[in-house]
N, C-alpha and C positions, 0 to 999 in steps of 0.2 A: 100643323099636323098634315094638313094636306100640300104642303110643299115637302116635307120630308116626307113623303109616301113617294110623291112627284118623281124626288129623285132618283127614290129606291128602283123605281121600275123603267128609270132611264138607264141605268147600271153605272150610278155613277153617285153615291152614298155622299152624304157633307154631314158634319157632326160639328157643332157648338166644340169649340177650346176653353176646357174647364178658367181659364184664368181670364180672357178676356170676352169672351163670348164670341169672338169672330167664326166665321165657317171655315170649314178647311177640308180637304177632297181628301178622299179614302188611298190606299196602297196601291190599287189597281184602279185607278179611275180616271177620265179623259187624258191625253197620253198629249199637251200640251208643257211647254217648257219652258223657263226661264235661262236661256243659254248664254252662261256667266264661263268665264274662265277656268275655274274650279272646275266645275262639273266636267267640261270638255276634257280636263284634263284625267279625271277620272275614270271617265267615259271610256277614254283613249286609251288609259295604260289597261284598264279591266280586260277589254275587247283583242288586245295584242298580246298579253304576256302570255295565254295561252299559245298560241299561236309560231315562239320562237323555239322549236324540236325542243320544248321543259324547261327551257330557261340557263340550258347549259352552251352556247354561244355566248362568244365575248362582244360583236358587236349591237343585239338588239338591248343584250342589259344595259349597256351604256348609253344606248337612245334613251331607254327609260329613265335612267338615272338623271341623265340631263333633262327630260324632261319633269321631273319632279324638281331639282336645282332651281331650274326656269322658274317652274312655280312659285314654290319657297321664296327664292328671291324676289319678284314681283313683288311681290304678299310683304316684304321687307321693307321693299322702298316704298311701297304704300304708307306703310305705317311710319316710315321716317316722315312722311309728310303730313300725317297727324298728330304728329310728336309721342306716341303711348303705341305697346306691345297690349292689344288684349288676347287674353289668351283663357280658354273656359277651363275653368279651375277642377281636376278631377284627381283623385286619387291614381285612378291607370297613370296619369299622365306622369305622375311625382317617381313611379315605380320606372314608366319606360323609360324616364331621366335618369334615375337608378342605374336600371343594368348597364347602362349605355355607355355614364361613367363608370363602371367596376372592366367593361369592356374594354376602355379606355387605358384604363390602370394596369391592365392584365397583360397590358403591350410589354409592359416594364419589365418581365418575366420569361415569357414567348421566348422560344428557342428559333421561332422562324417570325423575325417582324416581319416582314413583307405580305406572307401571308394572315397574319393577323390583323394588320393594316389593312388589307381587304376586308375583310370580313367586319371591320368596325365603319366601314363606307357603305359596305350591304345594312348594316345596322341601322346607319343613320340613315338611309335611304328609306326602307321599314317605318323609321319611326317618321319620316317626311310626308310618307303616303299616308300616314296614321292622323297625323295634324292636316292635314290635306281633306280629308273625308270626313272629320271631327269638324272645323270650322268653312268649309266650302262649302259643306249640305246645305245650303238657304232655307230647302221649303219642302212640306212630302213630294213636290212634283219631282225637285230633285233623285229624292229616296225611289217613286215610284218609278224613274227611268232608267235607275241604276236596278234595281230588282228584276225590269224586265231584259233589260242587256245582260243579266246573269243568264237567265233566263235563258234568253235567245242563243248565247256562247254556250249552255249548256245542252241547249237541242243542237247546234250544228254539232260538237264535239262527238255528242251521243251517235248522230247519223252518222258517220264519217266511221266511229269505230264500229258500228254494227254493219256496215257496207265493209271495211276490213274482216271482219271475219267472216263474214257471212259469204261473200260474191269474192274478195282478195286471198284469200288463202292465207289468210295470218292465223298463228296458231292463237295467240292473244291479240283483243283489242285495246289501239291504245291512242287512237287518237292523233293528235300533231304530238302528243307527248311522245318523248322518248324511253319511257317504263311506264308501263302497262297499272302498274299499281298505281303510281300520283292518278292517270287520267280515270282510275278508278276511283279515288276519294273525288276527284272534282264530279264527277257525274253523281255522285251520292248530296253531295250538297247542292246540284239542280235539283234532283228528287224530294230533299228535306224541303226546299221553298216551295216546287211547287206542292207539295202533298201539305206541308201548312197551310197552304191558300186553299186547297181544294176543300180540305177538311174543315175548316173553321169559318168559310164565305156561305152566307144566309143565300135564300132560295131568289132574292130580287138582287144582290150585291153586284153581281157581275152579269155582260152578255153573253149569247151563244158563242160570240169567237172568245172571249176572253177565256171562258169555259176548256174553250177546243184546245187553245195556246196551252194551258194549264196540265190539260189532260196528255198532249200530245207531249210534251215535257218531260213530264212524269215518268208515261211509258218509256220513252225513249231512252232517258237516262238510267230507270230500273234496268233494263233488258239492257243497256252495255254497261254495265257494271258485273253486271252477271259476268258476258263474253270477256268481259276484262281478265277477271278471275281469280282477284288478289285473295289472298288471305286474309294479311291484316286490314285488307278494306272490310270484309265481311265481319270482323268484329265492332269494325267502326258503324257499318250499315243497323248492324243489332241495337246497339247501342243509339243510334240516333233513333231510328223507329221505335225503342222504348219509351225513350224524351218526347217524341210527339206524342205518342199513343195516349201516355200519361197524363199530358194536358190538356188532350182533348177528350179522351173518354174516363181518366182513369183507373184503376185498377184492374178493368174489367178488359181493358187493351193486351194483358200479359194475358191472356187467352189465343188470341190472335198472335202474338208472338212466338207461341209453343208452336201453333201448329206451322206460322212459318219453318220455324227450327225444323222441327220435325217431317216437314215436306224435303226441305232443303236436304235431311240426311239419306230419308231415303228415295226419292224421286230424282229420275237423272238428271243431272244438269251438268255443263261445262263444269263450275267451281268445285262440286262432290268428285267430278273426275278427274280435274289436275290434282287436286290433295291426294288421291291414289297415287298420280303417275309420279308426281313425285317426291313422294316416301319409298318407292320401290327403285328407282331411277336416278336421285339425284342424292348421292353422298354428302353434300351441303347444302342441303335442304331444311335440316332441323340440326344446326348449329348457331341457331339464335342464344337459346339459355345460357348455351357457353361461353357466346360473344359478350354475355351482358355481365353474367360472373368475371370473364377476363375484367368488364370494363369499372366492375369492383374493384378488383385487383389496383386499377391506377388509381381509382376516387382513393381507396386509402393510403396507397402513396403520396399523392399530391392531394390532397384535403380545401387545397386552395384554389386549383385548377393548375394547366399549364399554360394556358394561353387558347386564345382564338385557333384551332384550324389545326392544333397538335394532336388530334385525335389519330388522324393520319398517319402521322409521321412517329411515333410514341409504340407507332404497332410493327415496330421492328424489336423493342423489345419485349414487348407483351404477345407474342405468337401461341399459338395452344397447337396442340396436333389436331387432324380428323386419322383417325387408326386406321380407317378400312383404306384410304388413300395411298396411291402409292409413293408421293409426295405427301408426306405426313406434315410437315412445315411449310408446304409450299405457299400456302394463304396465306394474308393479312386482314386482320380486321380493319379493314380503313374505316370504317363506318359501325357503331356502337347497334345499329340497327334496332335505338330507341334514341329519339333525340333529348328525353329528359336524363338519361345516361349520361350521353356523349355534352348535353349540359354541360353537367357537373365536372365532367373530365377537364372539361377545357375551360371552364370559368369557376369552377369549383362548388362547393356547398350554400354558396352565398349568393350566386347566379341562381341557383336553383330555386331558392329559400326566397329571391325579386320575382323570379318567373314565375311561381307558385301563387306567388301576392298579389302579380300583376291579373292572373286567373282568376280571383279571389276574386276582387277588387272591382275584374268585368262583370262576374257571375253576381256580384251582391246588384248592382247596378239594374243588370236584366232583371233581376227577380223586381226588382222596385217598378220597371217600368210595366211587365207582366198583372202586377198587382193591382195595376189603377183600372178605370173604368175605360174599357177599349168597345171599338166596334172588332164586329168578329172577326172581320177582314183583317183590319190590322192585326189583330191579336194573332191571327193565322201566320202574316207577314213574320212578325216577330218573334215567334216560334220556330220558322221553318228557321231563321237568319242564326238562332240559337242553335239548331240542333245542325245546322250544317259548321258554326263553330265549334262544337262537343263534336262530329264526327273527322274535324282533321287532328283536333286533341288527342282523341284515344288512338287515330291512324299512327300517330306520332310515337307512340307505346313499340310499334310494332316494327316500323320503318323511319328511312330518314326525310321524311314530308318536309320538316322546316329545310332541307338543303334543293327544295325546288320556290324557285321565285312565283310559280305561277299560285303555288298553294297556300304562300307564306303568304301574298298581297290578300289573296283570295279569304283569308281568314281574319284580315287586318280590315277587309272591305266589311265583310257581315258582321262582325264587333261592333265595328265603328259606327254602321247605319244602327244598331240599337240603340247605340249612346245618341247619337244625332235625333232620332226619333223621341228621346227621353228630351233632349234638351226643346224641339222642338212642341214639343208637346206643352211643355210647361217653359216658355222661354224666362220669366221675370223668377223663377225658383234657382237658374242654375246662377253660381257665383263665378267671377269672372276676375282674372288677373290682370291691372292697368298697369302695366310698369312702365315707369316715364323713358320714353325713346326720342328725346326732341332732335330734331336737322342738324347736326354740324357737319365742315368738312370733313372734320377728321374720322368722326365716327363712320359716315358713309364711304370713305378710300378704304377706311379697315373691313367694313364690311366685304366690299367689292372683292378685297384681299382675300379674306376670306372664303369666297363664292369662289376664287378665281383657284385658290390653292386646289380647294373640292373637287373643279373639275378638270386640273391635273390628276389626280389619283383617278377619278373617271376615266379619263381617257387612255393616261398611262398605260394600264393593261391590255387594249383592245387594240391599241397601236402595236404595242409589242409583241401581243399575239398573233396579230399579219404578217408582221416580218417572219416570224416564226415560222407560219405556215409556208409562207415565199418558200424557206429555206428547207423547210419541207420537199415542197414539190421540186426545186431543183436535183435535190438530192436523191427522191426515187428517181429523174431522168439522168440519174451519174453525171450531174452539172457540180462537182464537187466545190466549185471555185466560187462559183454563184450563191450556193449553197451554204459556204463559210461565209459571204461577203452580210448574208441578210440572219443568219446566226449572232454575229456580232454588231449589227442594227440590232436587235432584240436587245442584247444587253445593254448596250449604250441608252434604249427608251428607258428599260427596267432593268436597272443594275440588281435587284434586292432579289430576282425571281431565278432559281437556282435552275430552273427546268431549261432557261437560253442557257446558261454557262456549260451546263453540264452537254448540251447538244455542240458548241462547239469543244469542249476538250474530245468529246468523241470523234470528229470528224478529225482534229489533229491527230489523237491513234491513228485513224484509218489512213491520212496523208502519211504517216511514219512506216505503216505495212507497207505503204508503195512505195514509195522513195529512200527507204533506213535514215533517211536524216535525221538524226536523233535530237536536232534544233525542233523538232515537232511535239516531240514528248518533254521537252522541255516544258515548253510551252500548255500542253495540256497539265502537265503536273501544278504550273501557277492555276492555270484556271479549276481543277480537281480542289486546292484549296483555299481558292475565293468558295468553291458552293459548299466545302466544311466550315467556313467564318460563319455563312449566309443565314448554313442550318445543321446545328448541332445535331439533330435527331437522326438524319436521314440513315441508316447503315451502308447506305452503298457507296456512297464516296469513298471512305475510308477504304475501303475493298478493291475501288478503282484506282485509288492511290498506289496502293499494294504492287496493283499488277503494272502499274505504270513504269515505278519505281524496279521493278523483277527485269522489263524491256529495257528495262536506263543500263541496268547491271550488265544483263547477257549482250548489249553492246560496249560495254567496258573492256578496260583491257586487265587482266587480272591482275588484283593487289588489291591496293587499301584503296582503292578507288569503288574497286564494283565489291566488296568488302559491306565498304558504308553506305554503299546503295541497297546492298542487299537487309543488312539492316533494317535502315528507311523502311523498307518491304516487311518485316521482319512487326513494326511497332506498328505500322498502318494496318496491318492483318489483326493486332492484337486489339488496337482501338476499332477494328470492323465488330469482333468478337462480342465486346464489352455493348456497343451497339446494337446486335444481331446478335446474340446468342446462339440463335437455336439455326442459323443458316450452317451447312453442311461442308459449303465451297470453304467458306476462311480458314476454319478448323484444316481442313486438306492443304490448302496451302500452306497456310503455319507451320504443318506437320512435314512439309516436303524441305523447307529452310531450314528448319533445325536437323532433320533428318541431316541433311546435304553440311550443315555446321558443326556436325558430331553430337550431337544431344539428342541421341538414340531414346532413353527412357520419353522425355521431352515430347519427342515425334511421338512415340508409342502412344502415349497418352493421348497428345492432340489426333490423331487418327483414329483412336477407341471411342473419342466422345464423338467424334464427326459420325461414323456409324452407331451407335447409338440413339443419338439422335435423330437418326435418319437408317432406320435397318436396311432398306431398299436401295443405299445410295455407294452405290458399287464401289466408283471409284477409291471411297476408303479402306474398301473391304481390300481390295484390289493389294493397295498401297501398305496394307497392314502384312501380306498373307506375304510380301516381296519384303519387308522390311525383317520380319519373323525369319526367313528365311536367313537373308545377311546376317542376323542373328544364331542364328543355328538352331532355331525353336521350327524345325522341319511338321512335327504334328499339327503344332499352331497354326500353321502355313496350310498345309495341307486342309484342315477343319474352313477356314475361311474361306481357302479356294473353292470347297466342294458348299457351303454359303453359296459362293456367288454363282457359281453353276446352276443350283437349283433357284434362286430368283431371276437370274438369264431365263432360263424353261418356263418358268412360270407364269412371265407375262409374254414368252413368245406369241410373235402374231398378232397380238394386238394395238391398237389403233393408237397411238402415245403421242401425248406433248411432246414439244419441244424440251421440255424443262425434265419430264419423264424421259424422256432420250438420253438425256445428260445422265439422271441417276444410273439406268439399266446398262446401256450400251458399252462397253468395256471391250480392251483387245483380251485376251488370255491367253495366248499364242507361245509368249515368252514364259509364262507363269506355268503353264504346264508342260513345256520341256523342263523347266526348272525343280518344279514338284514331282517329276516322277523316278 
């Protein structure tokens, strides 16, 4: 008795382990470590992933990736040298081998392997860091210095974005992140930890710093979550602050949540005033719903998904309008802007139906370990680790969270220290899988093989993407030659990545504007249909085909040479179409071939839908009102002319895209000596 009093008012709690009776130190208690391999690497990737502008750099994910590899592997040859795999036997685990292989499978479908192939290496990468943090956790000291390194990445994060807004002039805080929203869910799951801790740790649990660290935490990350100013973070924030409330007070907690609500609505703050600015301000502001109905749209066409990473590319045919726009097509939904949507999109009902299981599966788990006889502290711990997993859950509803690394680890870390805590808690309850792994050579070269192919596809992209950029920067200093040379380094790393191929056939166009060699466009035309082989989806190949093919012809000599060129031109326009539907250019072009082929009706047609589809997009109008004419439909001519007169007026003077340029800007010069 009076040794457990002892330790309570040293701040540093030890509680009897129900199975063996051993002592074991609290969540937050003397900050000593057992520095195993595991952990560092834990440690390591937690503390960085934030860190690389959100995880959209090619070369820090590939340190990570390797650095997880590294691990995995070690961890391999270990156990070859004790002849047996054990592995803790869990239902998540069965589920995450599930999707993994249905991911695998989906490759067989994918209209773009390369990019799905990615995405099944981010996968297994995911599920590396998952077994990593599952079987590395040794002992609470481990758990306890992983909680406080969240911790601590959550106070630096926090300062950093409230020093952005506050003293830098940034309209939104956001951190090393590159979107303001992720680094808004990441500071909401510092807040759930520490406000678990704060609220469920007894009056003797912890010291005055430990207190200060706690509170300082807290604050810091509430207040830049605020300045951040997400939306769909702020439903995520509700939602975790009900989760704690509920297990610490109760029912009586949804009192305190109203008058949050209710503060929030009418008291000023940042978040109540970006939701003004932009419903008034931002035309694609609240084209979510639509996004997610379009992303219906595909679930029930494809029922079975299309593959990894076609969500993307699928949205050349799936386009909706915004009406008030003056480019009403000109979006794409690249992004489902719910990741259990864009799930389903791309691994289909069955992805969904694992994912759902795998949530299942965690959430029964937490509740078992919640249920047992905890010190408050822990319990605190384990709530806060729960409700910061339910707040990237619901974030995920609303945006695309799982396509940032720092938030997908981040969610796979606090999972996994519950399960870890569960198993450590009760180690002789968890069952465990011994599959026999004895020393040969041969099984160890195949593994090695294995490891080795892995970090090919690792490295593959971040090599390719250097050259890339090389060819990049030569190319803004009009180093055009330098600029091809490291274009086609990219491809030769990464033959399957359509984005090098497609940057060298452009630069060949551009060699052919200079020179008319028409040996250039040659040339681009093969390369235009390697990135049609590469990726069925994309609609703009076909379209650059088109025009390739239109260049080949008008340097032809007339006959059946530039005849069949013009063709060629003719069926790339029609497969752009079938593609692209709702794009405005093809249609025009199509309509100007047939026009030019004799197939008047034809053109008419193809130029009626192009403006239709696009009211604002002159040049059909243009095309139609000159075509009408040759026709002898002088009124009809007339009517469209005086169209595109009053949408010229209309948006005179104003500040326009590039791509609004294209629509509006028209000559009429010709058209109305002609009409009058």
């Amino acid at each position: 008795m009076s040794g457990t009093l002892k330790a309570r008012q040293t701040g540093y709690p030890l509680r009897p382990s129900a199975e063996n009776g051993q002592l074991r130190d609290s969540l937050l208690g003397q900050p000593s470590l057992c520095l195993c391999g595991s952990y560092l690497v834990m440690s390591g990737v937690t503390a960085f992933v934030p860190l690389i502008e959100g995880g959209t750099t090619h070369v820090p994910v590939m340190i990570i990736r390797l650095i997880l590899m590294a691990a995995f592997t070690v961890w391999m040859l270990r156990r070859l040298q004790y002849g047996s795999l054990s592995i803790y036997a869990t239902k998540l685990s069965l589920l995450v081998g599930a999707f993994i292989g249905l991911a695998l499978l989906s490759l067989l479908w994918s209209s773009y392997i390369n990019v799905s192939l990615q995405w099944l290496v981010t996968l297994l990468t995911y599920a590396g860091f998952f077994f990593l943090v599952l079987h590395g956790t040794k002992s609470i000291r481990h758990v306890r210095a992983l909680v406080i390194l969240l911790l601590g990445m959550g106070l630096f994060e926090g300062g950093l974005g409230i020093v952005q807004y506050v003293w830098l002039g940034e309209v939104r805080a956001k951190g090393t992140f590159f979107n303001p929203n992720f680094f808004a869910t990441y500071e909401i799951v510092t807040f759930m930890l520490a406000l678990g801790l704060l609220l469920f740790m007894e009056r003797f649990d912890l010291g005055w710093r430990e207190k200060l660290f706690l509170g300082c935490a807290a604050t810091t990350a509430f207040f830049a979550f605020v300045v951040a100013q997400s939306r769909g973070a702020t439903l995520a924030f509700l939602v975790a602050v009900t989760f704690v409330g509920l297990c610490r007070f109760g029912k009586a907690s949804l009192i305190f949540l109203l008058v949050l609500v209710v503060g929030g609505i009418v008291l000023p703050n940042p978040i109540k005033q970006r939701v003004l600015e932009v419903s008034a301000h931002d035309p694609y502001a609240y084209t979510r719903v639509e996004i997610w109905v379009n992303s219906l749209h595909r679930i029930a066409d494809h029922p079975w998904g299309m593959g990894m990473g076609m969500y993307k590319y699928s949205s050349f045919e799936y386009r909706f309008p915004i009406e008030d726009s003056i480019v009403q097509y000109g979006k794409r939904a690249e992004s489902a802007h719910n990741e259990y949507l864009q799930m389903t999109v791309e691994l289909g009902l069955g992805g969904l139906a694992l994912f759902l299981f795998g949530i299942g599966a965690w959430g029964w788990e937490a509740k078992e370990v919640m249920d047992r006889e905890l010190p408050q502290l822990e319990r605190g711990g384990i709530v806060g680790l729960c409700a910061g997993v339910l707040a990237i859950l619901v974030h995920a509803v609303m945006d695309s969270v799982f396509h940032e690394p720092a938030l997908v680890l981040l969610l796979i870390l606090c999972g996994s220290l519950v399960l870890a805590l569960k198993r450590l808690d009760t180690p002789d309850r968890i069952p465990t899988w011994n599959l026999p792994f004895p020393y040969h050579p041969v099984r160890a070269a195949l593994a090695l093989l294995m490891v080795a192919s892995f970090a090919v596809l690792i490295i593959q992209p971040a090599a390719a993407w250097f050259a890339y950029e090389q060819g990049n920067n030569y190319s803004q200093k009009s180093q055009y030659a330098h600029a091809m040379e490291w274009y086609r380094r990219a491809t030769l790393i990464d033959p399957g990545t359509t984005a090098y191929r497609d940057a060298v056939a452009l630069m060949e166009v551009g060699r052919f504007r200079e020179s008319g060699d028409s040996d250039w466009l040659i040339q681009a035309v093969e390369d235009i249909k390697v990135c049609m082989a590469l990726n069925a989806l994309d609609g703009r190949f076909p379209s650059r085909l088109g025009a390739a093919y239109l260049l080949l012809a008008g340097r032809a000599v007339p006959g059946e040479k530039r005849d069949g060129l013009t063709d060629l031109a003719a069926v790339s326009y029609r497969d752009a179409i079938k593609l692209d539907p709702f794009s405005p250019f093809n249609y025009l072009e199509l309509g100007k071939i047939r026009w030019q082929q004799g197939y008047i009706e034809e053109a008419k047609a193809l130029l009626a839908q192009a403006a239709q589809n696009e009211p604002n997009f002159l040049p059909a109008k243009l095309a139609l009102a000159k075509l009408a004419m040759e026709m002898g439909q002088t009124d009809f001519a007339r009517s469209q002319y005086a169209m595109v007169r009053e949408i010229r007026e209309r948006y005179q003077g104003r500040t326009l895209t590039p791509l609004e340029k294209e629509y509006v800007h028209v000559d009429l010069a010709s058209l109305d000596r002609a009409t009058r």
